[in-house]
Each structure stands twice: as C-alpha cells, then as structure tokens.
FIMISE-463515 format. One line per 10 residues: number of its first residue (from 1); for each residue y negated, x negated, z negated of N, C-alpha, C. Coordinates in nm, 2 decimals. Layout:
BEGIN
NUM) Y:X:Z:Y:X:Z:Y:X:Z; ...
//
This chain:
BEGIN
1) 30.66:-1.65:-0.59:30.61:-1.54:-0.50:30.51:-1.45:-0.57; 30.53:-1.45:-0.74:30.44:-1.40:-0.78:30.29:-1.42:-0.77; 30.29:-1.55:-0.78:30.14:-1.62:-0.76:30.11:-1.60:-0.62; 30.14:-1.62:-0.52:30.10:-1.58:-0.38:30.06:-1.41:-0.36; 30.14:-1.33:-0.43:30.10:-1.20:-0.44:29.96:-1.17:-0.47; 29.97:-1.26:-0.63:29.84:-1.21:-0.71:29.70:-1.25:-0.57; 29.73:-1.36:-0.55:29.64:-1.41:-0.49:29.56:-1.32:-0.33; 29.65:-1.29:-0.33:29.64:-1.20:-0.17:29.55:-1.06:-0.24; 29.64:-1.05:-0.36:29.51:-0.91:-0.41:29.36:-0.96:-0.42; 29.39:-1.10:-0.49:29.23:-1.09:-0.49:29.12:-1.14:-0.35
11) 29.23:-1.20:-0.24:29.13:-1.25:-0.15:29.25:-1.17:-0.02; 29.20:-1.08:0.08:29.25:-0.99:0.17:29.27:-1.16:0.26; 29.14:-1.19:0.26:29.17:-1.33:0.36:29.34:-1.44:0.33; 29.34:-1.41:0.28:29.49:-1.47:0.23:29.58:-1.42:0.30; 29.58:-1.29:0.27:29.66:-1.18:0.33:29.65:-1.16:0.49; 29.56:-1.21:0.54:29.55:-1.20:0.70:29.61:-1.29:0.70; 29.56:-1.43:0.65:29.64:-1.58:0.67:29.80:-1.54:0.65; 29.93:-1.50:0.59:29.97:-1.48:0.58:30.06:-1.42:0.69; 29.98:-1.34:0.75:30.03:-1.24:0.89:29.97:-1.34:0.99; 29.92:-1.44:0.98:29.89:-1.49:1.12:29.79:-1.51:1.17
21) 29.66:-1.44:1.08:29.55:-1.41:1.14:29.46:-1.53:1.07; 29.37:-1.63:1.11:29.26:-1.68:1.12:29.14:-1.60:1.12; 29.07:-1.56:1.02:28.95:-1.47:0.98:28.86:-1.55:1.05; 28.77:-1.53:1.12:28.63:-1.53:1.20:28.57:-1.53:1.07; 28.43:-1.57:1.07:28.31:-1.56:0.97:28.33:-1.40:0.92; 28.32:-1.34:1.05:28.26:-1.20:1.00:28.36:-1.07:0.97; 28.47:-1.14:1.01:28.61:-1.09:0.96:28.62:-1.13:0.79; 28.58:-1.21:0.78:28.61:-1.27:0.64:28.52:-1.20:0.54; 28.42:-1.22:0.60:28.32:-1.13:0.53:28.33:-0.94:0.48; 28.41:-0.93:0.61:28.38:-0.81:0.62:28.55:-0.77:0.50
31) 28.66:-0.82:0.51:28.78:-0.81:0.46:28.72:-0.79:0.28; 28.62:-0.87:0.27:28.59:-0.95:0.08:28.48:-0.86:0.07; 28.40:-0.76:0.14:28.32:-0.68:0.09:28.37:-0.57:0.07; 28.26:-0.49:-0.03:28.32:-0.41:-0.13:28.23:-0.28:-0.10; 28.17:-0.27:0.03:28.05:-0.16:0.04:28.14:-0.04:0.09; 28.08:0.07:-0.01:28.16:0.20:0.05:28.18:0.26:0.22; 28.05:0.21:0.28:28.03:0.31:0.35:27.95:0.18:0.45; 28.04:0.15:0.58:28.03:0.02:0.68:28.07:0.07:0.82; 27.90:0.04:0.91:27.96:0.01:1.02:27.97:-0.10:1.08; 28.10:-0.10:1.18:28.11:-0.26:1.25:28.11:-0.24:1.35
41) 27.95:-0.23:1.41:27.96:-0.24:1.58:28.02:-0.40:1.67; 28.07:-0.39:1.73:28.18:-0.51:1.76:28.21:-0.50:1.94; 28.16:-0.59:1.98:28.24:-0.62:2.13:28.33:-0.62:2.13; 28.44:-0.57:2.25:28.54:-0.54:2.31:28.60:-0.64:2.27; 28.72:-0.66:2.19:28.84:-0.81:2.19:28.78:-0.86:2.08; 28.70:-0.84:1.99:28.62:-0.91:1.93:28.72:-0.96:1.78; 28.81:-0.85:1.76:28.92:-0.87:1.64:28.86:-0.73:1.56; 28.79:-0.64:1.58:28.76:-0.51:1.49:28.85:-0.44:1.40; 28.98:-0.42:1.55:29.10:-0.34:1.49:29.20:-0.38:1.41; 29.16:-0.51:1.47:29.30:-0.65:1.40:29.22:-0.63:1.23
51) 29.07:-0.65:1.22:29.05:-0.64:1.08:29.01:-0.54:1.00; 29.01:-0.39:1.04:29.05:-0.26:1.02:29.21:-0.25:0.95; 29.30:-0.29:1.07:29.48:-0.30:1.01:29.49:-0.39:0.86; 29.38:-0.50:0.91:29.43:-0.55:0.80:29.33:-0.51:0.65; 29.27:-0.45:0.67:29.19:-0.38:0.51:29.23:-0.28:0.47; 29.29:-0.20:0.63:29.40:-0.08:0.57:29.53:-0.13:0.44; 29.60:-0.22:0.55:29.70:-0.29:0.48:29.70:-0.35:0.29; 29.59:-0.42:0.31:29.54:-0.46:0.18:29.55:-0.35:0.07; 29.48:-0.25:0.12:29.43:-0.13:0.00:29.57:-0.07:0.01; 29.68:-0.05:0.11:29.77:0.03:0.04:29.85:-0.04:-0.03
61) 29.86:-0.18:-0.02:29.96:-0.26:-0.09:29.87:-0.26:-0.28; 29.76:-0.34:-0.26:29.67:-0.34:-0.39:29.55:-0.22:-0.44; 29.56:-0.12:-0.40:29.49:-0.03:-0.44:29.59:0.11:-0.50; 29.73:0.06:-0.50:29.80:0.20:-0.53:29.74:0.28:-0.64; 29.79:0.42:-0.63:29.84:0.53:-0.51:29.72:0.53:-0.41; 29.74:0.47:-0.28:29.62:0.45:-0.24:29.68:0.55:-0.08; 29.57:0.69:-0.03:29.63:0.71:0.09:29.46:0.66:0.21; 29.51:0.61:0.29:29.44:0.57:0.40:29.46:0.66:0.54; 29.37:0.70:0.59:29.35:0.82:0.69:29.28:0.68:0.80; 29.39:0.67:0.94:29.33:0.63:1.06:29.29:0.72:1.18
71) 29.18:0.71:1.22:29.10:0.83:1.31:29.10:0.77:1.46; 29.08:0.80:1.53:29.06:0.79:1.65:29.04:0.88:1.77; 28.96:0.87:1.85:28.94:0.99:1.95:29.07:1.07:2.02; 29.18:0.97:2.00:29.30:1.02:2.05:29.40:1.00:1.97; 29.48:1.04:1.96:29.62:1.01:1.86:29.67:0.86:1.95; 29.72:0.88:2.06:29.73:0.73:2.17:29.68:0.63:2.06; 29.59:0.62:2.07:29.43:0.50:1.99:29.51:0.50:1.85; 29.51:0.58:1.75:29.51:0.57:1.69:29.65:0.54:1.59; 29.77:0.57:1.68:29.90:0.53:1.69:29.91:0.35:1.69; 29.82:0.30:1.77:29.81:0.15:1.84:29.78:0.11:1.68
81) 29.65:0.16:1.65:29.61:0.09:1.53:29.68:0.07:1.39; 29.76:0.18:1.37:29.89:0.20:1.29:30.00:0.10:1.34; 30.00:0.08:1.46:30.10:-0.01:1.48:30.09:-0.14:1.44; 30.00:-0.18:1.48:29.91:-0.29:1.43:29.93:-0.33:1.28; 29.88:-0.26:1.18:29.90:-0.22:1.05:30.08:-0.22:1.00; 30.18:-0.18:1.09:30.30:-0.23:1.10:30.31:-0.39:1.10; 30.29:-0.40:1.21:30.31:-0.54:1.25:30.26:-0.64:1.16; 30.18:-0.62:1.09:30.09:-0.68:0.99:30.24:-0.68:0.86; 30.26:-0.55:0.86:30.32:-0.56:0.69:30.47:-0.62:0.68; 30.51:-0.60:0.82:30.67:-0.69:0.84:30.67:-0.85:0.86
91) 30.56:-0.90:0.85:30.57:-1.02:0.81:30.51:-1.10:0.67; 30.51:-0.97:0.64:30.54:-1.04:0.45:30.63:-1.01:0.38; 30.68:-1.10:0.28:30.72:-1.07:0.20:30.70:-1.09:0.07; 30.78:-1.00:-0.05:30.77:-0.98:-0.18:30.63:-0.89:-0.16; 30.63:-0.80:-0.09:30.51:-0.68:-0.11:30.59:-0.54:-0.13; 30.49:-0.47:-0.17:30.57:-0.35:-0.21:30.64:-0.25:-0.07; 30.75:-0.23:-0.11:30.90:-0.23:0.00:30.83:-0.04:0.05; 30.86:0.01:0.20:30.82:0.11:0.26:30.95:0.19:0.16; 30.94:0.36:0.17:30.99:0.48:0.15:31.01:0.53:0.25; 30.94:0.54:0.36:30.96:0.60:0.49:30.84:0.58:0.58
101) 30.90:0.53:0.72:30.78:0.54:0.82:30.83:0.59:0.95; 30.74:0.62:1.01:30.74:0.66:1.11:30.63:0.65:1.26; 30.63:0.71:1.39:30.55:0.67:1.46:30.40:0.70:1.43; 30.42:0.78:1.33:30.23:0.83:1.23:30.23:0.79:1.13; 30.28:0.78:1.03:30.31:0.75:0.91:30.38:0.68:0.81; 30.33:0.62:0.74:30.41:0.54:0.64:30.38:0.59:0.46; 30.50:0.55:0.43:30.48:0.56:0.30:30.52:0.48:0.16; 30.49:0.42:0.07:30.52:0.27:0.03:30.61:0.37:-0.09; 30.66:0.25:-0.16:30.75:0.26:-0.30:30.61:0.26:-0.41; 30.50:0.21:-0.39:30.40:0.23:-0.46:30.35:0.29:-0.50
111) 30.32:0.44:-0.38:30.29:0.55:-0.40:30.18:0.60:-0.30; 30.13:0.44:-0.21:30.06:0.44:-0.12:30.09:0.51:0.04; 30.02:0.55:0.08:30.05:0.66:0.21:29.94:0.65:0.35; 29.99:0.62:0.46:29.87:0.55:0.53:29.91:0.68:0.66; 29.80:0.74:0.77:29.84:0.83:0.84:29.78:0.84:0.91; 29.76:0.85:1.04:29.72:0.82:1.20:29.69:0.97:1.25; 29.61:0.96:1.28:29.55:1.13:1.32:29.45:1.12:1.50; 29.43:1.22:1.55:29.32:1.24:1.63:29.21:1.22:1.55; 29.06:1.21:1.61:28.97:1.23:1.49:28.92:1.31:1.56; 28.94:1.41:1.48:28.87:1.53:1.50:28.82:1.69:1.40
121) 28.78:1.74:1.36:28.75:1.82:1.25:28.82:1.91:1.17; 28.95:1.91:1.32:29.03:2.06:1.29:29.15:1.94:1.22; 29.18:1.85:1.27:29.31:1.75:1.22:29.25:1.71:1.07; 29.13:1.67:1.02:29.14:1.62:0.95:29.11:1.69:0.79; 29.10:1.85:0.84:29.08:1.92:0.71:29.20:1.96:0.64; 29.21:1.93:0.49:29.32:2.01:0.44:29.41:1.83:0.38; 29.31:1.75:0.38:29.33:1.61:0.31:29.25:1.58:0.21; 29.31:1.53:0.14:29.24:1.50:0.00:29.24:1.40:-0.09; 29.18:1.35:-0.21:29.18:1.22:-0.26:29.20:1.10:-0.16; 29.10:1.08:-0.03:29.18:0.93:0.06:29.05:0.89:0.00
131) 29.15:0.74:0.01:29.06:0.61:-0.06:28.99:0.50:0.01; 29.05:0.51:0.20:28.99:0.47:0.28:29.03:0.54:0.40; 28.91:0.60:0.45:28.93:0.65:0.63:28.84:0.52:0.70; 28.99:0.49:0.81:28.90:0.42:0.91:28.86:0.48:1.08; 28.74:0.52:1.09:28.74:0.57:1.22:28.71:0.46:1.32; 28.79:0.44:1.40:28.81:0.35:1.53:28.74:0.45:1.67; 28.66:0.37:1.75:28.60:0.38:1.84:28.51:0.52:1.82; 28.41:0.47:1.68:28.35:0.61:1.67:28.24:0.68:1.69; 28.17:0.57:1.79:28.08:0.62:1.87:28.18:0.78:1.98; 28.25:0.75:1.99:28.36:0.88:2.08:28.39:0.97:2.03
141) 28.38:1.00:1.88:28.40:1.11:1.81:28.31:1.18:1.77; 28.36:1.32:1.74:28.25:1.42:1.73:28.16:1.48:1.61; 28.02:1.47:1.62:27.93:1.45:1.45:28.00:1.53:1.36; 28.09:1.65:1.43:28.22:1.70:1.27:28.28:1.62:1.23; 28.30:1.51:1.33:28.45:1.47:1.21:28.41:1.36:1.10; 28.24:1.34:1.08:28.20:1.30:0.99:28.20:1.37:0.87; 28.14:1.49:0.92:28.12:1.57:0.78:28.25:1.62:0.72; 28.38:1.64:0.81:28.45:1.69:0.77:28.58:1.57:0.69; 28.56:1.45:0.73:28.58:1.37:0.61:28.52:1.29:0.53; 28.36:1.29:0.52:28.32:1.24:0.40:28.35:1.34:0.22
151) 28.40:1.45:0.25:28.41:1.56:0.13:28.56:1.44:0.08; 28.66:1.42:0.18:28.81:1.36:0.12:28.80:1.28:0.02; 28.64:1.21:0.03:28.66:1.08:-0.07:28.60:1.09:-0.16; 28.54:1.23:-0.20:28.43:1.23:-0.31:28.52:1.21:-0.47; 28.65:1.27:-0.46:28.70:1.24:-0.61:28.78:1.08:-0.59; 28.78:1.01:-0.52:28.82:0.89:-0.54:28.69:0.78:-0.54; 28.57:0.82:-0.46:28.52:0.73:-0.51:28.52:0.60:-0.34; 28.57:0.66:-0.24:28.68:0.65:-0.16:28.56:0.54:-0.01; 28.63:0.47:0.03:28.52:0.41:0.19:28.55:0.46:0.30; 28.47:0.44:0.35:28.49:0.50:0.50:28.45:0.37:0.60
161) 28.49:0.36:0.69:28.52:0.21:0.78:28.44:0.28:0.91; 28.35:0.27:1.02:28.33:0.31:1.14:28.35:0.17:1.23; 28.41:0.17:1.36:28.40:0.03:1.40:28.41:0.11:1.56; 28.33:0.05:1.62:28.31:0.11:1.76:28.23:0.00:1.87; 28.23:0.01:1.97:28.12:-0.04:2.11:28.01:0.07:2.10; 27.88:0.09:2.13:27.78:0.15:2.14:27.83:0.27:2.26; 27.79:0.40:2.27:27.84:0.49:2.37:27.70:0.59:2.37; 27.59:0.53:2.42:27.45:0.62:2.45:27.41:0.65:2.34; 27.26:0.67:2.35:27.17:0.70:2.20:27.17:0.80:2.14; 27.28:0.91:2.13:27.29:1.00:2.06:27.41:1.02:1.98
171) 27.41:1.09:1.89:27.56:1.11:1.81:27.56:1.07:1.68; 27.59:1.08:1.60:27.62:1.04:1.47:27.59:0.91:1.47; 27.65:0.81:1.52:27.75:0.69:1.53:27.53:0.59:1.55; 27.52:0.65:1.66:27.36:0.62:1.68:27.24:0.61:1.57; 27.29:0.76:1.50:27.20:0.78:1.42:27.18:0.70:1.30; 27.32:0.66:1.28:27.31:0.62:1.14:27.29:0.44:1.16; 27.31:0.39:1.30:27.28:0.26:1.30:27.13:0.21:1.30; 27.09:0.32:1.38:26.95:0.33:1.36:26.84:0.37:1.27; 26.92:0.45:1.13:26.79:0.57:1.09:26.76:0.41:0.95; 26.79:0.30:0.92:26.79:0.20:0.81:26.85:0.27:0.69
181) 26.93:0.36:0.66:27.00:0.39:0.56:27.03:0.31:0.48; 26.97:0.25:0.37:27.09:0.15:0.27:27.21:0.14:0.26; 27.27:0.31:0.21:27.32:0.31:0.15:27.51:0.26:0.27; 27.44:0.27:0.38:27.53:0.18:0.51:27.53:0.01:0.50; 27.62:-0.02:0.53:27.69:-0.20:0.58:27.66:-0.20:0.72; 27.60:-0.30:0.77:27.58:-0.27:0.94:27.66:-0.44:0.96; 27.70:-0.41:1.03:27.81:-0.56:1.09:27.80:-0.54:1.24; 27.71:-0.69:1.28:27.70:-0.67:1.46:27.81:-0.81:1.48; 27.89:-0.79:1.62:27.93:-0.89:1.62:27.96:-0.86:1.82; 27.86:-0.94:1.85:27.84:-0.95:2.00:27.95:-1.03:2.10
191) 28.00:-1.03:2.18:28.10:-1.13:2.28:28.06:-1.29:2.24; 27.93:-1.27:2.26:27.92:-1.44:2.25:27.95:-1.48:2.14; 27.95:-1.38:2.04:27.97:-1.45:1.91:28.12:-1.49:1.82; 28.17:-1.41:1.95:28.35:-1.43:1.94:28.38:-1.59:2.00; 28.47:-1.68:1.94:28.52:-1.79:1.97:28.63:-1.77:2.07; 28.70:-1.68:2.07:28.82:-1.67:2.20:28.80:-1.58:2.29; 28.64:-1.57:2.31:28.59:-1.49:2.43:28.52:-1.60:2.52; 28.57:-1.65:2.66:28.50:-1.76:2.72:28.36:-1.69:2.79; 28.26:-1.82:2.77:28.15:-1.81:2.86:28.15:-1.75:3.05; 28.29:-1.80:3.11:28.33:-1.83:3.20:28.35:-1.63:3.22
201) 28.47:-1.62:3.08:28.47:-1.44:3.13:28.38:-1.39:3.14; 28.27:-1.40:3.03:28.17:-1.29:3.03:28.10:-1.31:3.12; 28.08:-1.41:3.20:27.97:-1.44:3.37:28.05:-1.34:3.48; 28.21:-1.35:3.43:28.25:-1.25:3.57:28.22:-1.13:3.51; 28.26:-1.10:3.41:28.26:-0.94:3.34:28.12:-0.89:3.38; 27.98:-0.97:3.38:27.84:-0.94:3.41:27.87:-0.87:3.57; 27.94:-1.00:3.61:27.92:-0.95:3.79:28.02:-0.84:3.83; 28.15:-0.81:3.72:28.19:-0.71:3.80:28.17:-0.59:3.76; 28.12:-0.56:3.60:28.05:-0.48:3.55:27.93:-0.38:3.58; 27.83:-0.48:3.58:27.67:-0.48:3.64:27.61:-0.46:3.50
211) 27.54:-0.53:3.53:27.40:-0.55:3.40:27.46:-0.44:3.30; 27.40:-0.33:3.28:27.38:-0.17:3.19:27.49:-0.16:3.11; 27.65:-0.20:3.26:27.77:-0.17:3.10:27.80:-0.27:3.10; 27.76:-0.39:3.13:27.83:-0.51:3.07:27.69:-0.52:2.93; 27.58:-0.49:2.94:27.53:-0.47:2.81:27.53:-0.38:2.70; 27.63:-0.28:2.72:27.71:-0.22:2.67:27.85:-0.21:2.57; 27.88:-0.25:2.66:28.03:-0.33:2.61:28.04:-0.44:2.53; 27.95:-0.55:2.61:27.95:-0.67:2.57:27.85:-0.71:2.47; 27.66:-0.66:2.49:27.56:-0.75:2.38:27.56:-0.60:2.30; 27.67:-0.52:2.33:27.62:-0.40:2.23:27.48:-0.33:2.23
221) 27.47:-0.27:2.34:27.28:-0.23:2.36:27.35:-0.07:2.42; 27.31:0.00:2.30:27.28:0.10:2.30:27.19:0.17:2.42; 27.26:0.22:2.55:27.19:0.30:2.63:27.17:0.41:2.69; 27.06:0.50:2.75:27.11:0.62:2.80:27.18:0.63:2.84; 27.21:0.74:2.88:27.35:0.80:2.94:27.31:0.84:3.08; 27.35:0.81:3.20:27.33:0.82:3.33:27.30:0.94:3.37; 27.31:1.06:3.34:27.26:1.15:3.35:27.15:1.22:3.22; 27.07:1.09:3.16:26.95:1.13:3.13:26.86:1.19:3.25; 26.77:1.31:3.17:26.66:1.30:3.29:26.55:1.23:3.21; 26.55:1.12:3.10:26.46:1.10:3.02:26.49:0.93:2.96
231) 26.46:0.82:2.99:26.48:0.74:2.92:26.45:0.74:2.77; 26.57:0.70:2.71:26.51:0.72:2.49:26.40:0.70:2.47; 26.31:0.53:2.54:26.21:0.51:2.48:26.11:0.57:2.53; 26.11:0.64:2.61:26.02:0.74:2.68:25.98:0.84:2.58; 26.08:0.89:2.54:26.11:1.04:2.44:26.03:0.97:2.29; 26.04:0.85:2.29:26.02:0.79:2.12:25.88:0.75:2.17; 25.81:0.74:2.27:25.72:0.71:2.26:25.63:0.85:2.28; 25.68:0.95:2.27:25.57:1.07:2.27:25.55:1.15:2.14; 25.66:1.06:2.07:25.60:1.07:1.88:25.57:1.02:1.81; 25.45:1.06:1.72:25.37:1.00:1.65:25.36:1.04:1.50
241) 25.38:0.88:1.41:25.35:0.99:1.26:25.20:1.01:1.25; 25.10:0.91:1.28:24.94:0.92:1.31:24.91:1.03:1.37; 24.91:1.15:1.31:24.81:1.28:1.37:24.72:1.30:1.36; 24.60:1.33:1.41:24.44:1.32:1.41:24.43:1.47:1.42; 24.32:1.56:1.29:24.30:1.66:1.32:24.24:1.71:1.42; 24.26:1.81:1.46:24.17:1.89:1.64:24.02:1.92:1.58; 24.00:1.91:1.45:23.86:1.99:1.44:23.84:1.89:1.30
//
C-alpha cells in the first residue's frame, strides 16, 4: 500500500485512476502541471470540476498542512464541488484518515483543511496561508473576489485554479484570458474536443440553443451581452496605438 501511495503523490493521474476517473489529454495535463496561476476555460460536461476535485484532493492528501479554499458564485455550486472532492476521497484507501467533515468542510489527520465558500469578497477575507483556491464558474464572480484572494497565498507561495464557460467580454475572467499575461496557464477545451460529448448532441444543443449561446457554452466564444448598445469589436476598433500628430 505503501508503494501505491508514494506513487499517487508523484503522478495525481494515478490518483484519479484510482477513484475511477480516466484522465482526458487535458485533464492529465492539467492534474501534472505545476503553474501557479491557471485558467481552464472548458465546455459544459467537459470534466473541469471532476479535475478541480481531483487536484483539490491531491494537494490536501500530499501537500500537508495544506488548506484549499473552493469558490463559487453560490455556496449551492460550491457545496456540489466539495462533494465531489468527498466522493473522490472515500474510495481510497491507506490515505490520510478525515478529523472531521462536514456539508462545508473537511479536515484531515494531516493537518490539511479544504472549505467551500460563496465567492465573494466579504466571505473570503479573514483567510490565510491557502495553498490552493479553486474558483469554479468564474467568469460569474465578481473582480473583488480576485483581489481579495490573491493576498491568501502570498506567504505560501500558494495557486489559484479559475475554470469557467465564457460569460460576455467584460470582467476579470475576460481580461486576463485576453490581456497575454505569462505569468497565466490558459487551457481551452471546447465540446468537440470532449470524447463523451456526441456529435449528434451538440447538432440539437445548436438547434435548440441558437447559434450566440450554443457558441457560448459550447465553442467557448466570448460574446456581448445582449443588452450591449455596442458590439466589442466595434469599441476595439476605434482604438489605435498609431497616433499621428494634428500639426
């Protein structure tokens, strides 16, 4: 049992295998990188949360004293994702044994501490040393609750996870997919590119959808919001870094 342990610390993909899960390319990839600071824009069903739960899980079992903060626009959301993260840890064994859990929170014999929150600015202040926040569906949250937990991880050193569908061209969530930041992980992973998503669904999802939010949802395309009076590329095309003096 010991060798299967060690092993699971060094490859998370083990550890999904384990619970059941068959890692996608980009799941795998994404479990085995080591970048602080990742978004994973991701179609609907695509496996996001399934591999959120399971990197949560990883870091509190092998990263002790490790505490992980889960965000979400609503406690609802963010309860599911924790559950998830349950469901994941009761089908292993010889891992380090719970202290107490509950419908928000858990807490290992390790020292590790994992906790389900709204995401929001006023919930998340007054936390400290976390070693991973994951914000789930974070195009829906609000540009505080960035600022107000990137301070948690400055003495650990700590990641932060975003994984969301596109929700209009504005917001945090926009900016930072768009502005080429390095110092970001960008992970696209579109419907078609999911194996347990049929061709057959996504032709009705188009028809009963309509074009705008099934390219939304589904190819991930960032769009106005229906009550623009302004399409984006309208706005982006009335700026220029080439300015020509008047005189």
């Amino acid at each position: 049992m010991m060798g299967v342990d060690l092993a699971r610390a060094f490859d998370p993909v083990l550890l999904a295998r384990d619970c059941g899960i068959e890692c996608d390319e980009w799941q795998a990839r994404a479990l085995r990188g080591r970048r602080k600071r990742s978004l994973w824009l991701c179609s609907r069903q695509c496996g996001k949360s399934t591999t959120a739960a399971l990197l949560s899980l990883h870091t509190l079992l092998y990263e002790p004293p490790s505490l992980v903060l889960m965000l979400s626009p609503s406690l609802r959301q963010s309860q599911e994702l924790f559950r998830s993260l349950m469901v994941f840890y009761h089908k292993l064994v010889g891992v380090a044994e719970l202290q107490a859990e509950s419908t928000l929170r858990a807490e290992f014999r390790n020292g590790s501490r994992v906790i389900s929150l709204p995401g929001s600015e006023r919930t998340t202040r007054g936390y400290a040393a976390v070693h991973l926040a994951i914000i789930d569906e974070a195009s829906r949250v609000g540009d505080d609750l960035l600022a107000a937990i990137k301070p948690t991880l400055a003495t650990t050193d700590g990641r932060i996870v975003a994984l969301t569908t596109p929700a209009g061209r504005s917001g945090w969530l926009y900016e930072l997919w768009t502005n080429n930041d390095p110092a970001w992980d960008r992970v696209m992973v579109r419907a078609s590119d999911c194996p347990r998503i049929s061709k057959e669904f996504l032709e009705q999802e188009l028809k009963d959808l309509g074009p705008a939010k099934f390219a939304q949802e589904y190819n991930l395309e960032f769009a106005d919001a229906e009550t623009a009076a302004f399409m984006g590329e309208l706005i982006e095309q009335a700026f220029c870094d080439d300015v020509r003096p008047l005189w």
